[in-house]
C-alpha positions as CSV (number, residue, x, y, z in Angstrom):
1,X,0.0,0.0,0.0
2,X,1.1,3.8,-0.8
3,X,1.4,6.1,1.9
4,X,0.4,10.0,-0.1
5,X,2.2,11.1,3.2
6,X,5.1,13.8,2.5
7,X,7.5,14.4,4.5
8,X,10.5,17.3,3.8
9,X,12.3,16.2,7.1
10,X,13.7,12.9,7.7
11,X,13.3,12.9,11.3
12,X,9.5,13.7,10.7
13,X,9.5,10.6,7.9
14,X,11.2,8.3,10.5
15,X,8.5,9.1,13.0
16,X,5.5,8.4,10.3
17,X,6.9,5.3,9.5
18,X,6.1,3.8,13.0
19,X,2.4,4.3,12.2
20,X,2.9,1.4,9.5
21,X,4.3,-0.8,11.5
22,X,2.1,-3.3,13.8
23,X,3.8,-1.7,17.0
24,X,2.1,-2.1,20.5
25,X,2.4,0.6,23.1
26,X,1.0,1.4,26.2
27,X,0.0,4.4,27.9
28,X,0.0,5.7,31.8
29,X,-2.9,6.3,33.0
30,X,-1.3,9.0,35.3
31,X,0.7,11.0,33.2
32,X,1.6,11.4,29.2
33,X,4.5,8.6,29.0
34,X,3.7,5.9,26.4
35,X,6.3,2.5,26.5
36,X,7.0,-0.4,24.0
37,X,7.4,-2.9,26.9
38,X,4.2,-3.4,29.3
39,X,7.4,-4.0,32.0
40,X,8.5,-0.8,31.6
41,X,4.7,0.7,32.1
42,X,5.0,-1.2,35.1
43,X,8.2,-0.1,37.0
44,X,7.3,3.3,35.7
45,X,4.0,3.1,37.4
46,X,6.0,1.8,40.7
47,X,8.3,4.0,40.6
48,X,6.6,7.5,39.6
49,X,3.2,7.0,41.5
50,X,4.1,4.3,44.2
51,X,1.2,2.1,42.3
52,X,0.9,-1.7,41.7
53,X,-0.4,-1.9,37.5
54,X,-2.5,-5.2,38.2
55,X,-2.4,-5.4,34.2
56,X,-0.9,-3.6,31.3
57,X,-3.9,-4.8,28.6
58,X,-6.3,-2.2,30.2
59,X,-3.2,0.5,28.5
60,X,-2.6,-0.8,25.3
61,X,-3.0,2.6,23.0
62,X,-5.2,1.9,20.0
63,X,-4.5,2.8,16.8
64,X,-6.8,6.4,16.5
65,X,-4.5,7.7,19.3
66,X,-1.4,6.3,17.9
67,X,-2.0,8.3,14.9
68,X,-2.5,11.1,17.3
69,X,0.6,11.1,19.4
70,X,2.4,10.4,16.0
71,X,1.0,13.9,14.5
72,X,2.4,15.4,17.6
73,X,5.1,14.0,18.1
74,X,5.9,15.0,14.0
75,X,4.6,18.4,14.8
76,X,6.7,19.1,17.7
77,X,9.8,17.8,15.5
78,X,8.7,20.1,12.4
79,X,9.1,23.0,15.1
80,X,12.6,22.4,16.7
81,X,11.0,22.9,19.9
82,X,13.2,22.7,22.7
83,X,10.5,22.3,25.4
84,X,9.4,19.0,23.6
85,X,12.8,17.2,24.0
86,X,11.3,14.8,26.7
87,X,8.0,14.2,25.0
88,X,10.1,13.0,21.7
89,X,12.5,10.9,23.5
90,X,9.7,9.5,25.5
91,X,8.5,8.2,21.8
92,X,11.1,7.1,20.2
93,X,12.4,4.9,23.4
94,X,9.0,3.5,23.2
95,X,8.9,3.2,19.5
96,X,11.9,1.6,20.0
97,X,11.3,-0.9,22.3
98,X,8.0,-1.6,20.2
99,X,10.0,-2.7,17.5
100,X,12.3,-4.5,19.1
101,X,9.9,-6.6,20.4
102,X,8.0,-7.0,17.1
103,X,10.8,-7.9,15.6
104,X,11.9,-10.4,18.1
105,X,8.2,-12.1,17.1
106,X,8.5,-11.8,13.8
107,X,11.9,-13.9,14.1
108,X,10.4,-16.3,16.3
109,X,7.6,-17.0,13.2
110,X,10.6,-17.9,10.9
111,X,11.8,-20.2,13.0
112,X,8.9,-22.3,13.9
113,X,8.8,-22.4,9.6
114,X,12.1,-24.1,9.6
115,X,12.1,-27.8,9.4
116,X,13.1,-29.5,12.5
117,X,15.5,-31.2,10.3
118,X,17.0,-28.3,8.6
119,X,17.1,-26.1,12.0
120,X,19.1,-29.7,13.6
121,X,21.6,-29.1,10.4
122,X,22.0,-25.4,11.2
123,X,22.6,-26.2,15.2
């Protein structure tokens, strides 16, 4: 599929591409930090507002606010503002981590498609 997005920064392009990829992030209920790893929502919630998370399913951000945060995430990048600097890195760590762990599934798929025989061979 063709994205008609255009981008003039490559910073602002690298951010857009995230929203094509199947990543999973999760929000705070408390605050504005999203995360790529549900155990990082989790010591966050520890450690920034002395709360147990009983589950990190009830934060998974769907996709109508990923879109969202994206936009202004993209915005605050198109504007070089300095008071965003957290907000970004926020994303991009979580992003990140996303991705990471998407990719980790994605490699686990190809294995289980390799022949028991073929993966002994390659052992």
């Amino acid at each position: 599929k063709v994205c008609p997005t255009l981008c003039l920064d490559s910073l602002v392009l690298q951010v857009h591409k995230f929203l094509h990829q199947d990543l999973t992030y999760f929000f705070c209920s408390d605050c504005d930090f999203i995360f790529g790893l549900p155990s990082k929502l989790k010591r966050h919630y520890f450690l920034s507002h002395e709360k147990i998370l009983d589950s990190e399913l009830d934060h998974v951000i769907d996709l109508e606010s990923r879109v969202d945060i994206s936009l202004k995430i993209q915005q605050h990048l198109s504007n070089s503002d300095p008071g965003k600097v957290d907000v970004i890195d926020n994303f991009v760590e979580a992003s990140l981590d996303a991705k990471l762990i998407l990719d980790e599934i994605s490699m686990d798929e190809e294995v289980e498609k390799i022949p028991l025989h073929v993966l002994g061979q390659l052992l």
